[in-house]
C-alpha angles and dihedrals in degrees: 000000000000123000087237094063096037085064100042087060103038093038090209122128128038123350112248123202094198089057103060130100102229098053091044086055089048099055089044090050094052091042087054092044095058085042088045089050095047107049106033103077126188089077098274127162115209105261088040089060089044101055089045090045088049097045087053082049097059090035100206127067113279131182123282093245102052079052098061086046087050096054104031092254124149112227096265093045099049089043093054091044091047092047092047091051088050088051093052094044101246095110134030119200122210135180112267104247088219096049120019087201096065119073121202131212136215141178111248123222083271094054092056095048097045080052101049084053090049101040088085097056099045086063090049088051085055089052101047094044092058103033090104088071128059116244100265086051095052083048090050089040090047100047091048087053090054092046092051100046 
């Protein structure tokens, strides 16, 4: 066994900032997020792109805040994302007929579209993002994110 994993697990010796998960994470995620800039198109942000991917997804309005569920978004994040996509055309909201508090969301003609343009590239960000790793590495990589979130 390498030094290196005898001290992950044993957390004993110096403290090295290179080793540690959160600054790995950190560095994947930035690296993700120039990939992610350069590739999506339509001037789109992240989150913007995720509430429209995950609207597409459902495929029926659904309320802001099961949105923000959906999508990992804290309430004032999801509401500012939501409001910039209205002002831009690509959602509509509307009063829920069954509870005038709630407030749903849906993607207008021009969302889908906008989505159906992006779409490509998204997968290309995916790609990008993983083609470091072979394909049974990105299955193994994928499956242990999902494990940790």
């Amino acid at each position: 066994m390498t030094a290196l994993k005898t001290r992950r697990r044993t957390r004993t010796g110096p403290y090295v900032l290179d080793e540690q998960v959160g600054f790995l994470l950190r560095q994947v995620s930035q690296r993700h997020g120039v990939i992610f800039a350069s590739l999506i198109g339509e001037d789109l942000t992240p989150t913007q792109w995720a509430a429209l991917a995950k609207l597409q997804e459902i495929g029926e309005p659904c309320s802001q805040n099961l949105l923000g569920r959906h999508t990992a978004m804290d309430v004032a994040t999801i509401k500012g994302v939501v409001d910039r996509l209205t002002k831009r055309g690509l959602t509509r909201t509307m009063e829920d007929p069954t509870d005038r508090r709630r407030l749903l969301i849906a993607l207008t003609e021009a969302g889908r579209e906008t989505v159906q343009r992006a779409e490509p590239n998204a997968r290309r960000i995916s790609e990008e993002t993983l083609a470091p790793l072979t394909p049974a590495e990105q299955d193994v990589f994928l499956e242990l994110l999902r494990k940790l979130r």
